[in-house]
C-alpha angles and dihedrals in degrees: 000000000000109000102174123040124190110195121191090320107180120179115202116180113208126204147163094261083054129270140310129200112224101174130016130205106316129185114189131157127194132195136219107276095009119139111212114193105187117209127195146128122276103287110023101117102261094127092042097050082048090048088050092057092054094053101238090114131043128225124242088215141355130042133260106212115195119194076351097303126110121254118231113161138337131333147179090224079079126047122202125211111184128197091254105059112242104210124143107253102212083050125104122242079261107036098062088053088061102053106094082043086050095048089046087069085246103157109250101250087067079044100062096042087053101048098041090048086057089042083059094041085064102039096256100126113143088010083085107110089039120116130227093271102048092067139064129253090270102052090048091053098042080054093056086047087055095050100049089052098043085065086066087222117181095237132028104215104198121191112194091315100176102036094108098050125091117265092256092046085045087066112041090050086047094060083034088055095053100041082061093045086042093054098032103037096211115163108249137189115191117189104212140165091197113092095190086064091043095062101034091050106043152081096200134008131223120200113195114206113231126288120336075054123223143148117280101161135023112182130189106216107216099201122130128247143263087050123189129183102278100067081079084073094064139099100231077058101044088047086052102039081049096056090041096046085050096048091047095048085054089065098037088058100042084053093047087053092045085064091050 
């Protein structure tokens, strides 16, 4: 069942030096449990046509419909992970956590089972009562990852979460990632340069054509789950991760002679 549409959605930045068109037209439908990871060079319009989901941006032309109704702002039905991680910084781990169920008016007992199960789900227990600064890159992030779940959204909308995280800690919060996805089937787009974690994540994988961005490839990835690190070692991954890498590089150089 498709749950996000994306008709015809165009985004055009004006300025005084002109105008400059970011995104053109884009048609894209996802289904419920699907896992979109979305590929593209610097400057395509991957982080903009996420941007727009969530709400933050508007669109020069076109409509998003969620659950058939068109988005306009904000909500609480899509929660947005970026790649800095966004916590408040005088809240507590769980706390922070608490805040969209705060916010929801939900009394604080339901608050607390709920934070601290998501807590579990990422591996935080006992880290609980701990602030922003008293934890690495990974834990930070693994406490936005429980927010924005504990809010039970519809969507996860995910903009180069890991990128700030070393390569080991990319990679453990990747397969941490998916066995959550795995156990609780929520619908997520995640916005990634990286094509290894595009094809290990999703379902399917978008690739955007240089800038004016569009979508110049949608492919299904056919690998079973649950998946652990070691299917990147096989052949049905490498095939995939080649046409992809090739597809991507296309891009990259058409926008590098575009600059020229």
């Amino acid at each position: 069942m498709t749950i996000l549409s994306i008709r015809g959605v165009e985004r055009r930045f004006t300025s005084s030096h002109g105008s400059t068109l970011a995104l053109q037209a884009t048609d894209l439908d996802v289904a419920e449990n699907d896992f979109i990871t979305i590929l593209g060079p610097s400057g395509c319009g991957k982080s903009t046509l996420l941007r727009i989901v969530a709400g933050l941006d508007t669109q020069t032309a076109g409509e998003v419909l969620l659950d058939g109704r068109r988005i306009s702002g904000p909500g609480a039905d899509r929660g947005m992970v970026f790649q800095s991680y966004t916590l408040f910084p005088w809240l507590t781990v769980r706390d922070n956590v608490c805040f969209g169920l705060r916010e929801r008016g939900l009394p604080r007992e339901q608050q607390l089972d709920i934070a601290n199960g998501f807590l579990n789900k990422v591996g935080l227990k006992g880290f609980e009562s701990h602030y922003p600064k008293q934890l690495s890159g990974g834990m930070q992030q693994r406490t936005a990852l429980a927010r924005a779940l504990a809010n039970n959204p519809r969507m996860l909308l995910m903009d180069e979460p890991f990128g700030a995280l070393d390569h080991q800690t990319r990679e453990l919060m990747q397969e941490l990632l998916l066995g959550i996805w795995e156990a609780e089937r929520k619908t997520v787009l995640f916005v990634t340069h990286d094509i290894d974690e595009a094809v290990f994540m999703g379902t399917r994988v978008v690739v955007m054509s240089a800038r004016p961005g569009r979508i110049k490839l949608d492919r299904r990835i056919d690998l079973a789950h649950p998946r652990q690190y070691v299917v990147k070692t096989t052949p049905a991954f490498t095939g995939v991760k080649a046409a992809l890498t090739e597809a991507v590089r296309e891009e990259v150089l058409a926008s590098m002679q575009s600059a020229l």
